[in-house]
C-alpha positions in Angstrom: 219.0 -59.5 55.2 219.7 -62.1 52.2 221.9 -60.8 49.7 221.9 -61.4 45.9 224.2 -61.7 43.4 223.5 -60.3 39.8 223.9 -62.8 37.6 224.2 -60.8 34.1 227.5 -60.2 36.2 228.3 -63.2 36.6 227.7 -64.5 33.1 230.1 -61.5 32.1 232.6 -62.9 34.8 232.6 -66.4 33.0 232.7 -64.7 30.0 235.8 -62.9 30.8 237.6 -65.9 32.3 237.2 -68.3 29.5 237.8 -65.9 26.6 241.1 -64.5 28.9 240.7 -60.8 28.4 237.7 -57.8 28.6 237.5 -57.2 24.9 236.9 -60.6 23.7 234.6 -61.0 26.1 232.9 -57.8 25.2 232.3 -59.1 21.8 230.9 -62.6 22.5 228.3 -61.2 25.1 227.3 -58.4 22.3 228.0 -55.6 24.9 230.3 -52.9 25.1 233.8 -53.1 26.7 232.8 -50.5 29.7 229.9 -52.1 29.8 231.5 -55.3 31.0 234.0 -53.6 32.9 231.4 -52.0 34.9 229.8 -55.4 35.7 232.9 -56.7 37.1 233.6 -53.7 39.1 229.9 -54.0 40.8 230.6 -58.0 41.3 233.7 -57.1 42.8 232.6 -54.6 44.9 229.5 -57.1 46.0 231.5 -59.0 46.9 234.3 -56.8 48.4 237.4 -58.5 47.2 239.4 -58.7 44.1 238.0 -61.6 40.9 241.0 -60.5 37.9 243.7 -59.9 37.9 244.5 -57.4 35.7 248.3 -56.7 36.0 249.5 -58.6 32.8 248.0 -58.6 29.1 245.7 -62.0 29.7 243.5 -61.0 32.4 244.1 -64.1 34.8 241.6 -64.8 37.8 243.0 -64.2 41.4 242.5 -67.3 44.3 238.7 -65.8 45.0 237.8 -65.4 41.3 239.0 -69.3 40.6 236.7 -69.9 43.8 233.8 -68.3 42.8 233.8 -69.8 39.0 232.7 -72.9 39.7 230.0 -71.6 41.8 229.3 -68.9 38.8 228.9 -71.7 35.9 226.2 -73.7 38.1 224.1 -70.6 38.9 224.2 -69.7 35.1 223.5 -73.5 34.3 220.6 -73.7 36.8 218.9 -70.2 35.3 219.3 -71.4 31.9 217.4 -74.6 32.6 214.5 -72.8 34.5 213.9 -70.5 31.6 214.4 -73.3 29.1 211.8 -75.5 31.0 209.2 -73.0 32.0 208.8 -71.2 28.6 207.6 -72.4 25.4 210.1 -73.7 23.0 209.1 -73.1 19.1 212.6 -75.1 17.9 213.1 -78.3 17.6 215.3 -80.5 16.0 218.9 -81.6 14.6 221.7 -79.8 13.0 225.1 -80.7 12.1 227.9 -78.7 12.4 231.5 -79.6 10.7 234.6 -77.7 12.6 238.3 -78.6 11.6 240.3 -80.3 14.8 242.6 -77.8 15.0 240.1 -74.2 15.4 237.7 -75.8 17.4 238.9 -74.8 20.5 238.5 -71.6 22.0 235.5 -70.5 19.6 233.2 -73.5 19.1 232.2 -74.7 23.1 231.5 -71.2 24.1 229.6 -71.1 21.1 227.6 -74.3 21.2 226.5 -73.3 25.1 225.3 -70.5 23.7 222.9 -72.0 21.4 221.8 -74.3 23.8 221.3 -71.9 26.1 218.7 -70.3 22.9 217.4 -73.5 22.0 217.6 -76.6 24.5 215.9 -78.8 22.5 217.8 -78.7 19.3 220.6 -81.3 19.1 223.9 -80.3 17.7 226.1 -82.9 16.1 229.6 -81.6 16.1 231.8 -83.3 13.3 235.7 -82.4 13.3 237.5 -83.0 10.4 240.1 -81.5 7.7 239.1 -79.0 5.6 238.9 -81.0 2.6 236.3 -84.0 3.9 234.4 -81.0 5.5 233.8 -79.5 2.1 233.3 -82.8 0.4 230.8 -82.9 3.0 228.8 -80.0 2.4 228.7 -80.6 -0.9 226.9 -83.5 -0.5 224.5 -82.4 2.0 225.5 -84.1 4.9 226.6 -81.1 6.6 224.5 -77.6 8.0 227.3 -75.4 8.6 231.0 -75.4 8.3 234.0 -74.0 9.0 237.3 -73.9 7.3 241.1 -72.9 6.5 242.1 -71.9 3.3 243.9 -70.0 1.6 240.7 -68.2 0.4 236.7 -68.4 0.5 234.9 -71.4 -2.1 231.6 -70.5 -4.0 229.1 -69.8 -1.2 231.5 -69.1 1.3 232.3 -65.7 4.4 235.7 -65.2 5.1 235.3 -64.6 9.2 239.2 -63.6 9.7 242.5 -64.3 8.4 245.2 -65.7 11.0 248.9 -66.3 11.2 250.1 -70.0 11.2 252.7 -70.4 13.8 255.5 -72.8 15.4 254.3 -75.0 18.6 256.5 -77.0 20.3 256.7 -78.9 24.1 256.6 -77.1 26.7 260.4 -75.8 27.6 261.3 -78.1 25.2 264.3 -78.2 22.3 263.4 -80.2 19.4 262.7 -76.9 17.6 267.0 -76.3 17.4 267.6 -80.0 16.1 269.0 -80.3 12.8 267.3 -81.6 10.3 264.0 -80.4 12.1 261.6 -82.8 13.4 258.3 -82.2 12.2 254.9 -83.9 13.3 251.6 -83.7 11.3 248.4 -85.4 10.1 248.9 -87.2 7.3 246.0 -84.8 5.4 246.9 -82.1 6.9 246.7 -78.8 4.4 249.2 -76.8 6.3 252.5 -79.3 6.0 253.1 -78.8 2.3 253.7 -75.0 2.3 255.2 -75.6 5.8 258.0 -78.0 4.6 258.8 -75.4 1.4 259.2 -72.8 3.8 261.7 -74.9 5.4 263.3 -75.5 2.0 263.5 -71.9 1.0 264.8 -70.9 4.2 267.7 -73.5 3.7 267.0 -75.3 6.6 266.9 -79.7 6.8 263.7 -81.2 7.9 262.5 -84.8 8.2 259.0 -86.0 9.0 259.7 -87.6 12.3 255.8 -88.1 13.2 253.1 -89.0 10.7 249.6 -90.2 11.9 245.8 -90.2 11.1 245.5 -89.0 14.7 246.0 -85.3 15.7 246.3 -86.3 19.6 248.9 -88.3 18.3 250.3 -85.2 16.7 250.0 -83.6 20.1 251.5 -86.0 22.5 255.1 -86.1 19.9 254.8 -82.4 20.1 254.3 -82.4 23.8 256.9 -85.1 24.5 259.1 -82.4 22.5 260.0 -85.6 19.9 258.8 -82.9 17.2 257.0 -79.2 16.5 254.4 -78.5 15.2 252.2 -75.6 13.1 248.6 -74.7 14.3 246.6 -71.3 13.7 247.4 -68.4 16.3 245.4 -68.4 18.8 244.4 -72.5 19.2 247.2 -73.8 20.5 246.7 -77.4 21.8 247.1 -78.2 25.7 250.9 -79.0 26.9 252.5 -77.4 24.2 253.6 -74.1 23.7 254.3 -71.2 21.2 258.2 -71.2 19.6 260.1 -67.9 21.0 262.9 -68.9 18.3 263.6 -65.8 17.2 263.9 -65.9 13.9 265.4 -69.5 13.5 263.1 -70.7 11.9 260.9 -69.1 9.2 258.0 -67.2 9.7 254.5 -69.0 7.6 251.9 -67.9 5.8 248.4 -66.8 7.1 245.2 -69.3 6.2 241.4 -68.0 6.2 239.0 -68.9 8.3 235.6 -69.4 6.0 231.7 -70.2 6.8 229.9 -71.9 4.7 226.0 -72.4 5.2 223.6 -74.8 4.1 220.8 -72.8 2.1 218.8 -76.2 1.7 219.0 -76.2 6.1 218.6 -72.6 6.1 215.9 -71.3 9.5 215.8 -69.9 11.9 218.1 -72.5 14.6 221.0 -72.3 11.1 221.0 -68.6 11.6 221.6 -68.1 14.9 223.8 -70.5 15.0 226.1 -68.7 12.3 225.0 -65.6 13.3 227.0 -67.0 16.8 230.0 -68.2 14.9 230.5 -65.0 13.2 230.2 -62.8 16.1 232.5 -65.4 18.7 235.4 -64.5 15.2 234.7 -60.8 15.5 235.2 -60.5 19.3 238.4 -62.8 18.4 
């Protein structure tokens, strides 16, 4: 007798696996924490064998879950195209959506395949940026909806959460104890002013060993442990790693994470997708 698997579980599973803990995922999905929970339970009975686990903070996925994930993202993909090709589709269209480099990542994908998920045949132009083009941007009109850090919220703009800056540095690496401190940083990056006065009010030397237009070039100094590093808790860049330096160096400010919507693009697609960004912060 065929079996089937229940794939509002599985989308929880994903869900849980890329967000890296129940509650988040709770909050992205728009359903209750026991709710999700008891998903997972009836996949994993299904299935008779253990998906998470759940032993540390991070809930980490076991040899079968990494098996089954791969699997779990093409079923969802597949039932996502059916229902986007066999029913009618009312929205059409382009919008353009303005993220700063350094927040895009965890929020923003799981976002963006939500939408599409809603509305296949609207096109969404991702723009990354700093802050201050972003907003120069929107001003102008050439943006829909945007995202950024401040210190607080501009005419028009939602404050979405506030978030501690932190120290990043390679992997296992030292250049965090080197005096003076090696920094690395985008030349318009908004963060490196009050970083470096930190630094100077905490008595300790710095020196700008790493300047560049390039944030990846930010990243591979950082990662080669030539410098560290600030980003906002929570989006730290791959092969680097938070600073356990224990009070060595000082602890920064917190920046705001702000919406700002288009009311000249305003419908139903702009919406939804804020509507999206604002609940992918809240689960955060």
């Amino acid at each position: 007798m065929p079996r089937h698997l229940d794939l509002t579980a599985l989308r929880s599973f994903v869900a849980v696996s890329e967000a890296g803990g129940v509650t988040r995922a709770a909050g992205f999905l728009n359903l209750t924490q026991s709710a999700v929970s008891m998903q997972l339970k009836r996949l994993e009975e299904a299935l008779e064998m253990q998906l998470l686990d759940r032993s540390e903070r991070r809930v980490k996925l076991t040899a079968a879950g990494e098996q089954l994930l791969g699997y779990a993202r093409r079923m969802l993909a597949l039932n996502d195209e059916v229902y986007a090709r066999m029913t009618a589709q009312e929205f059409e269209g382009e919008i353009t959506l303005g993220v700063p480099h350094d927040i895009v990542y965890p929020a923003i994908p799981q976002v963006l395949n939500r939408l599409n998920a809603e509305y296949p045949r609207v096109k969404v132009q991702l723009l990354s940026s700093y802050t201050t083009r972003l907003r120069e941007l929107f001003a102008r009109g050439g943006v829909d909806i945007i995202l950024t850090t401040e210190d607080r919220a501009g005419e028009g703009g939602e404050t979405l959460t506030e978030l501690p800056l932190v120290w990043v540095g390679a992997i296992g690496g030292q250049a965090w104890r080197q005096r003076p401190l090696r920094l690395a940083y985008e030349h318009a990056c908004i963060f490196r002013q009050g970083v470096q006065g930190a630094l100077d009010a905490a008595g300790i030397p710095w020196e700008m060993a790493v300047e560049s237009e390039s944030i990846r070039t930010v990243e591979a100094s950082v990662s080669a442990d030539l410098a560290v590093h600030t980003v906002v808790e929570g989006a730290l860049p791959p092969y680097v790693e938070r600073i356990q330096h224990g009070g060595a160096l000082p602890e920064l400010t917190t920046t705001k994470i702000n919406l700002y919507v288009s009311e000249i693009a305003s419908g139903p697609v702009t919406e939804e997708l804020a509507a999206l960004i604002r609940q992918a912060y809240r689960a955060r």
